[in-house]
C-alpha positions, 0 to 999 in steps of 0.5 A, spaced: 861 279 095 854 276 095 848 280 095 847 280 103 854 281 104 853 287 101 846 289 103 849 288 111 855 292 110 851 298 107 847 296 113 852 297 117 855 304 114 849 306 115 848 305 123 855 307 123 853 314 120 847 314 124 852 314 131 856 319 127 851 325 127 849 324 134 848 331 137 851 328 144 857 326 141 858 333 137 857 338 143 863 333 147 868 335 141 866 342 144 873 344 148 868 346 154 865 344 161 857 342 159 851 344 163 846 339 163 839 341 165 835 335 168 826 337 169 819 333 169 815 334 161 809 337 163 811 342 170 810 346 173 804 346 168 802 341 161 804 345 156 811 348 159 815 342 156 817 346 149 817 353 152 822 351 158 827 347 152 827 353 148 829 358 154 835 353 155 837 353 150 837 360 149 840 361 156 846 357 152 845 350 157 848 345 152 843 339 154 836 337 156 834 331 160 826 331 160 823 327 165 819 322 163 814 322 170 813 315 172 807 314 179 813 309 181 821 312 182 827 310 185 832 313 185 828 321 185 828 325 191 822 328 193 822 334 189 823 331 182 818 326 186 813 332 186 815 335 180 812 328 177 806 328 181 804 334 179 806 333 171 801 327 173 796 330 175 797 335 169 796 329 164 802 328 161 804 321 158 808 318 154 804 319 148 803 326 150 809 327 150 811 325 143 806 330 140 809 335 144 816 335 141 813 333 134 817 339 130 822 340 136 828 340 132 825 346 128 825 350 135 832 347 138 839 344 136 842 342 142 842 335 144 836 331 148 835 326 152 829 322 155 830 320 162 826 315 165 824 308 168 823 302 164 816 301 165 812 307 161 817 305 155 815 297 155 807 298 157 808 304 150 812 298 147 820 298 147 820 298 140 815 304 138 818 308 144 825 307 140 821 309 134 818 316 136 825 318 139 828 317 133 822 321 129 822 327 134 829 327 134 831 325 141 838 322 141 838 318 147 836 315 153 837 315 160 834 308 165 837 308 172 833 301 172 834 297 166 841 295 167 847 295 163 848 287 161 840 286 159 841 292 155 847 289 152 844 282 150 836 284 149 835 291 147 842 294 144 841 293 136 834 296 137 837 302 139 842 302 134 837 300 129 834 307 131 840 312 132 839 312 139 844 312 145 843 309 152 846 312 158 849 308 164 849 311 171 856 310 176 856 310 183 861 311 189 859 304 190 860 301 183 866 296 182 871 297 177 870 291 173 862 293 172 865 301 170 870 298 165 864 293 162 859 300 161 864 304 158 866 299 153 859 298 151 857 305 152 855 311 147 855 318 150 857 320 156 856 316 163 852 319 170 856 319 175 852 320 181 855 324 185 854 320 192 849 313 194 843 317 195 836 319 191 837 326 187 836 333 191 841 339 191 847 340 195 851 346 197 857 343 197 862 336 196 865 332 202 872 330 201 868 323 200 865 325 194 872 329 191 875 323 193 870 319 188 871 324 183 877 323 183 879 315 182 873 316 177 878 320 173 884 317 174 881 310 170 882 314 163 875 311 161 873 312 153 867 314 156 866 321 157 864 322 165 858 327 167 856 328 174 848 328 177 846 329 183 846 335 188 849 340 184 845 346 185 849 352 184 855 354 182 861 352 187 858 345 185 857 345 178 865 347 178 867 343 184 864 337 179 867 339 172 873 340 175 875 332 174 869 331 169 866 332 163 860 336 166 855 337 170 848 336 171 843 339 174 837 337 176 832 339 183 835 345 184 832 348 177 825 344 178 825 348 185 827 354 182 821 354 176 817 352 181 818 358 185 820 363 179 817 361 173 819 358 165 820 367 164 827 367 169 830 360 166 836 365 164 837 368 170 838 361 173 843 359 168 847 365 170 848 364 177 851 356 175 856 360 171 858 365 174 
């Protein structure tokens, strides 16, 4: 074997080892239902980041999305549109952010997850961005707008290069041929949105919706699935468990920091799992 065969092989142990000791993939070999909490970095207040991951993890939630807050979102609905605003207005930034979870894996085990648009990451440099994930200790990210073939073709060996998974979101609407290619080419878990809509809490699924989740499960994906948007309480988050992996959720508990504050965290995790 030639020196750069064996270099590439030692290379491609090395990613495999990397994917291996991903946090994501460890908390979805725990024979569980998991709770996923979705917030703005930087709200209700600049310095609330940290705090608010470590009253999670304390409240026994088994992963965090931290939103990156961008000026222009697509898919949020309008408290996660304000809670952005506000982290804005804050000053929170991509840089901010990173020097706030510096030494956060010190503090917490559980995985994390940057969610946001593509713009902030290329404006950063998409390469840099991975880079600081990586160093914080960020294990994967979710773009709602950066889709699943450009991140195949153009961006997939950097986030391998880096240890990083990247999350894709399903909709009632995707086809069953795209489904199947996002599972083939995802690490992690999938987002399954709950319906055609923009993020916001429900008190309750439709039959439409049940029916969704439904067809999702029957397709045996490799994939592990979890669900987002309009979870809200505990009849959601177990109606949306009950064919996937988990539930995320996201305005409900944005709203209830907004009026309760970082100090009741656990109480709001109690009431989901009841």
């Amino acid at each position: 074997m030639t020196h750069r065969h064996s270099a590439l092989d030692a290379e491609s142990k090395q990613k495999k080892q990397k994917m291996k000791q991903n946090r994501i993939d460890q908390k979805f070999n725990e024979d569980k239902k998991l709770l996923s909490i979705y917030f703005s970095a930087g709200f209700p207040n600049l310095e609330d980041t940290v705090p608010i991951l470590k009253k999670l993890e304390a409240a026994g939630v088994d992963m965090v999305e931290i939103g990156l807050p961008f000026s222009d979102p697509l898919a949020d609905g309008p408290t996660i549109q304000e809670s952005s605003t506000q982290a804005l207005r804050n000053g929170i930034t991509t840089e901010k952010l990173f020097t706030q979870l510096e030494g956060i894996r010190e503090l917490i085990s559980i995985p994390l997850v940057l969610m946001g648009y593509f713009n902030p990451m290329m404006q950063f440099g998409i390469e840099k961005f991975l880079a600081r994930c990586a160093s914080v200790g960020i294990d994967g990210l979710i773009i709602p707008d950066l889709p699943v073939d450009v991140y195949h073709e153009q961006y997939k060996a950097l986030f391998d290069r880096h240890g990083l998974y990247n999350m894709f979101l399903i909709t009632p609407q995707t086809p069953e041929e795209r489904i199947r290619y996002i599972d083939e080419v995802s690490n992690g878990f999938i987002y399954m949105v709950s319906s055609a809509a923009v993020t916001g809490a429900q008190s309750t699924f439709g039959n439409t919706q049940t029916d969704y989740f439904q067809r999702i499960a029957q397709m045996n994906l490799n994939t592990p699935i979890v669900v987002g948007f309009g979870i809200s309480n505990a009849e959601t988050y177990k109606a949306a468990s009950l064919h996937s992996r988990g539930a995320i959720i996201g305005s409900a508990f944005i709203k209830f920091l907004e009026e309760k504050g970082v100090d009741q965290i656990d109480a709001f995790v109690r009431s989901i799992r009841v």
